[in-house]
N, C-alpha and C positions, 0 to 999 in steps of 0.2 A: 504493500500500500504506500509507502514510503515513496518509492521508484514511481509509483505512478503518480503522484503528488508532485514532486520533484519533476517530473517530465511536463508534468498540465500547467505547472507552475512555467516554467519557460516556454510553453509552448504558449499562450495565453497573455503573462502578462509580465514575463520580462523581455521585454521588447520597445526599441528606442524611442518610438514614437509615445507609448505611454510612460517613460523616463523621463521623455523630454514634459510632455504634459508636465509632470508631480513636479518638476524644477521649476517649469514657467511658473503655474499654480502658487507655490511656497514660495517663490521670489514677488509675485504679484501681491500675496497676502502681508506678506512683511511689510510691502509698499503703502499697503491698507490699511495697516494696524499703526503706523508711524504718521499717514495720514488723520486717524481717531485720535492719538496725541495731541497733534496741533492746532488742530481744528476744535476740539474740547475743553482738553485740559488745563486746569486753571493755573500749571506749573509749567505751562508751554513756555511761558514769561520771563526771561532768563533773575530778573529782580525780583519776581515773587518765589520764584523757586527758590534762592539763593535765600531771603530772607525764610523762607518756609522750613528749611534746612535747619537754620541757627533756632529758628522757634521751638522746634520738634524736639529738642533736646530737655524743652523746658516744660514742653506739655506733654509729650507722647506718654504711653505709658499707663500703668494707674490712676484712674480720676479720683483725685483726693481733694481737699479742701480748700488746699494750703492752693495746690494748681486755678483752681476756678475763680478764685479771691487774686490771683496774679492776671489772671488773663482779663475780669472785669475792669484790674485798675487800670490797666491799657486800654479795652473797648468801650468803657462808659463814657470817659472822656471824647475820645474819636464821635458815637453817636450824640453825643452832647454837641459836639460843635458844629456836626453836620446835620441837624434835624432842623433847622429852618434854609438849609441848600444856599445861602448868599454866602458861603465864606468862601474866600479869595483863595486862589487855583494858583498860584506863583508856585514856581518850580521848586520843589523842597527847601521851604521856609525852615525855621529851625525846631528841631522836636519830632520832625519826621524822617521814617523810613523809608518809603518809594518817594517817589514824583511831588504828591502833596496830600494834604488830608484827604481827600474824597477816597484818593487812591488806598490809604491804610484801612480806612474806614473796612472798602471794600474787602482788603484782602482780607484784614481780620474776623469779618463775619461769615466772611463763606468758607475759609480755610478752618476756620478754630470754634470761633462763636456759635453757628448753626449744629457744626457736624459734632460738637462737644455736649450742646445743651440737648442733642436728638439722644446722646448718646445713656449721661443723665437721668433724664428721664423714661426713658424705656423700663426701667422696672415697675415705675408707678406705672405705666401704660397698663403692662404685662399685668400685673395686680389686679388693676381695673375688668380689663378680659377675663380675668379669670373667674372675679366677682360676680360678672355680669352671667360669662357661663354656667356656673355654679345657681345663680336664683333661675334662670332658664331651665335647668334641669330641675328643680324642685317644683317648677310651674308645670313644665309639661308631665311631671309625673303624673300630677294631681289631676293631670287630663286625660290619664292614662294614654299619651300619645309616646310609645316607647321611643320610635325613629327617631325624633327630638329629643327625645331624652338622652339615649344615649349621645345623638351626635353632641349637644352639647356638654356632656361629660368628658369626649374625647378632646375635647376644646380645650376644659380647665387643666386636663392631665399635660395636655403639648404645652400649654404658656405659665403652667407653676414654674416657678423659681426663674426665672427668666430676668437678665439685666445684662449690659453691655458694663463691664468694669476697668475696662482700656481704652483708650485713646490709641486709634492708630489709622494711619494715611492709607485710608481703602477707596481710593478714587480711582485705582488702577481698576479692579475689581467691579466697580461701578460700570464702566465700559467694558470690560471682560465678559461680563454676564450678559450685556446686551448682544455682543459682536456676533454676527451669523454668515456674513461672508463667507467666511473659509468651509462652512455644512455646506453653503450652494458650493462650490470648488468641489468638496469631495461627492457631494451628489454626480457631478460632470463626470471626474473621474472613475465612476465606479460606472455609471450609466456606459460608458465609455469600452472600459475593461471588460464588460462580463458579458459585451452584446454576442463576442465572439463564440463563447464555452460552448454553446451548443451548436451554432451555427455553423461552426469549421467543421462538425463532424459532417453534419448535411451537403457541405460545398466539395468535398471528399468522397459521397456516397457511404459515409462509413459508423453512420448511424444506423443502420442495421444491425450490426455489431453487440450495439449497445443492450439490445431485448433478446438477440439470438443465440447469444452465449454467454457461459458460467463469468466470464473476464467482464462481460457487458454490466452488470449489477456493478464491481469494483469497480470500473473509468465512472460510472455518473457517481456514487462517492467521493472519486477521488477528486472529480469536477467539482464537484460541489463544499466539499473540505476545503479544495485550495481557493475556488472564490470565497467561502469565509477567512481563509488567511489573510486573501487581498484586502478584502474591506475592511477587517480590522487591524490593518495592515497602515493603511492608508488613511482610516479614520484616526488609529492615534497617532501617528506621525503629524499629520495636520492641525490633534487638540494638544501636540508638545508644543510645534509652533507658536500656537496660537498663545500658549501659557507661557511662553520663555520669551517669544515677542512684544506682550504687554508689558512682562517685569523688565525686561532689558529695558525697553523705554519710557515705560513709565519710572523708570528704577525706584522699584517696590517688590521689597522682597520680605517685611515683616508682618502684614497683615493677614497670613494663613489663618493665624489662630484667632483672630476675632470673629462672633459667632456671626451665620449670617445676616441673621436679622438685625445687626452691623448695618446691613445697607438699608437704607431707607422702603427703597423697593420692598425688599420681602419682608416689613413691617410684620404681615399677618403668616407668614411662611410656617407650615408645620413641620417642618426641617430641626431639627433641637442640635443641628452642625457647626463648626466650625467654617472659613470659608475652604481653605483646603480641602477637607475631605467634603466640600459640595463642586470640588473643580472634578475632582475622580470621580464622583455619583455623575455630576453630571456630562462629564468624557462619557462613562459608560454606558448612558440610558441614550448621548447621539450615538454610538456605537451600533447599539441595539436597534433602535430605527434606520439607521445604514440599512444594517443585516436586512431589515424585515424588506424595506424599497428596494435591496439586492435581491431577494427572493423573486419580486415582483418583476425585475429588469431578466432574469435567468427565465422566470415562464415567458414572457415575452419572447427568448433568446429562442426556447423550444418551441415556438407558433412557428417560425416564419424559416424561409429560407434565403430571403433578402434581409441585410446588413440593414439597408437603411428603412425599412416599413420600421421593425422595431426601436430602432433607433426613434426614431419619430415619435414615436405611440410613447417611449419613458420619459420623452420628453415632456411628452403632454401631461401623461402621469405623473411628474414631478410640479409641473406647474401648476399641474391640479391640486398637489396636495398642498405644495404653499399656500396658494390662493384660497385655500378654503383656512388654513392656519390664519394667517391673516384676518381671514373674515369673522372667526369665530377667537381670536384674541383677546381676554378680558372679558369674556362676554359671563352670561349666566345660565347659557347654553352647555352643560359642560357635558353630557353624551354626547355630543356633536363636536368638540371640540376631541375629544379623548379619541373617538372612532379614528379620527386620521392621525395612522403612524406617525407621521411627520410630527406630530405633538413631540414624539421623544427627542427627537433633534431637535427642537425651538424649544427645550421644554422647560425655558424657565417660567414660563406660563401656567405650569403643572404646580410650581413652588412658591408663586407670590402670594398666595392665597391659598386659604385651609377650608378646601370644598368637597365634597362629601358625594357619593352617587349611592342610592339605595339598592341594596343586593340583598332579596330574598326580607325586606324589612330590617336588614343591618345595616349603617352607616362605613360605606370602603371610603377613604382616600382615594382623589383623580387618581393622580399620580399610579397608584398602586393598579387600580381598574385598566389604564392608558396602558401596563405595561400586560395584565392577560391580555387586552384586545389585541394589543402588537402579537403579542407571542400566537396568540389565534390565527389574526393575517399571517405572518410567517409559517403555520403549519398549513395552511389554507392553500397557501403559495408553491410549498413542497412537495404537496398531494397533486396539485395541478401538473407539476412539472412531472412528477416518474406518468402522470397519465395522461397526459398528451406525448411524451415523446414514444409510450408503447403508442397508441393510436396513433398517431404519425406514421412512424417506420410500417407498422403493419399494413396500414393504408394504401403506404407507398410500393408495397411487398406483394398485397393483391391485387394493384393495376400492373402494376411490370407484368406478374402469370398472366392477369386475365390480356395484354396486348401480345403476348409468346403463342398463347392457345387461340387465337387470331391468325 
């Protein structure tokens, strides 16, 4: 099995033109990711960066007392003198750090001030939800409405003890979580790679092969092992990228361990993670939706015997599933939003929010739900393919006789 893996592997997809792809790709994404930088980042600024650097030393870290009583003496002032907007813009007057006050003003409350006091306060938030879920379930008991009841139990269990206790520069991250470029990238390249697996065998005539003998069973494993190697191949090559390319430029390398709901965004996230280990869950879960739209690109691969009909049709199939991502984003539609795979590749949409689908009158987790429906499509996908490529070949097996006996 080895040997035959290792052969479908080079025959397939080490080959220059898909080489050249993965380089262009990776070279283009870096381009991307360096473009989010500058166009973003509030440190793109070579003087607010340089100041943010020397501040960091003074605030990062433990939020304690002593830090927030330091940082007011500095920001009361600045919003004291800039809250009727007429003070004079003269080029670093004396007592200022940048340019002029407006500019301190600025830097301080969006660098320290905002992402400090978000930070702060998140346990009373946390408390409050918990409060609120906690009488929600005493309410719905008494209405005997179990499905509320429980959900909101699950509620108070995720946001007990919940509090942000460090300070730290998670604006890389911030952009991180949103970036999807490089999924559309690996979607191309997989769309790309795996039109062939089936197809070469048909342009050969030697998909017969395949159903008519004992070796026939091992080549479509072996097919099929090595396009999972590919895709997850190529998927985390792309989510290293994508993580070693933020922290390079954003140069931010300590804010792993601050928990998610760190970021503003996933306020309501039922995630109880760190940001690190939600970069590896969430590598894993685009991973997973690769796999499942590979599945779907390889039945495709077994319909046709032209290169470019299925080429066409994943294309559309991919636009489709964006398109529907997109449309069902945020929404409250969340069967509809979960049903399309593609949710796991985009899926911080899965995480911003703690939503719930009814299963048999029990409260599941999207998230949790988005990943049987994937794993369903994915066996859905596998089933399609061992049964169209026997009906295929066979098909193709009884016109040849029936034009011989002619």
């Amino acid at each position: 099995m080895v040997a035959l893996i290792r052969y479908e592997w080079r025959k397939h997809f080490w080959k220059s033109s898909l080489v050249a792809a993965v380089l262009l790709f990776t070279t283009l994404n870096i381009v991307k990711i360096y473009g989010v930088y500058e166009n973003n980042s509030l440190l793109a600024n070579p003087g607010w960066k340089s100041l943010y650097v020397k501040q960091y030393h003074e605030f990062g870290g433990a939020i304690t007392d002593g830090k927030i009583r330091k940082l007011m003496d500095i920001y009361q002032p600045l919003e004291d003198q800039t809250a009727e907007l007429t003070l004079s813009t003269t080029y670093r007057p004396p007592g200022t750090r940048l340019s002029n006050v407006y500019e301190d003003w600025n830097f301080y409350r969006y660098c320290y001030f905002y992402p400090m006091k978000y930070d702060y306060d998140y346990k009373a938030y946390a408390m409050d939800v918990v409060t609120s879920a906690q009488d929600n379930t005493t309410f719905y008991t008494s209405l005997g409405n179990n499905y509320e009841s429980r959900k909101n139990a699950v509620v108070a269990k995720l946001f007990h003890g919940r509090e942000i206790a460090s300070f730290n520069y998670t604006e890389m991250y911030k952009y991180y979580v949103q970036y999807d470029f490089s999924a559309f990238l690996v979607l191309l390249i997989c769309l790309y790679g795996l039109m062939s697996v089936f197809l070469s065998e048909k342009e050969t005539e030697m998909d017969t092969l395949l159903v008519t003998t004992r070796v026939g069973a091992r080549i479509i494993w072996a097919k099929l092992l090595t396009a999972t190697l590919f895709v997850c191949g190529i998927s985390f090559w792309f989510w290293l990228v994508d993580f070693m390319a933020f922290s390079v430029v954003f140069d931010s390398w300590d804010a792993s361990i601050s928990p998610l709901y760190a970021l503003e965004d996933f306020i309501h996230t039922p995630l109880n993670v760190n940001l690190g280990q939600y970069t590896l869950l969430s590598g894993l879960l685009k991973t997973a939706g690769i796999l499942v739209l590979g599945c779907a690109f390889l039945l495709l691969s077994s319909l046709f015997r032209n290169a470019l009909i299925p080429f066409i049709a994943g294309l559309f199939i991919s636009f489709g599933c964006i398109y529907q991502e997109e449309a069902f984003m945020g929404s409250g539609r969340i069967l509809l939003k979960i049903m399309n795979p593609f949710v796991l590749v985009i899926n911080r949409d899965l995480f911003r929010k703690t939503e719930f689908i009814s299963l048999f009158g029990y409260p599941v987790q999207s998230y949790i739900a988005a990943l049987l429906i994937g794993a369903a499509w994915g066996i859905m996908f596998l089933c399609g393919i061992s049964f169209f490529i026997k009906k295929n070949t066979l098909l193709r097996r009884d016109k040849k006789h029936a034009s011989l006996d002619v």
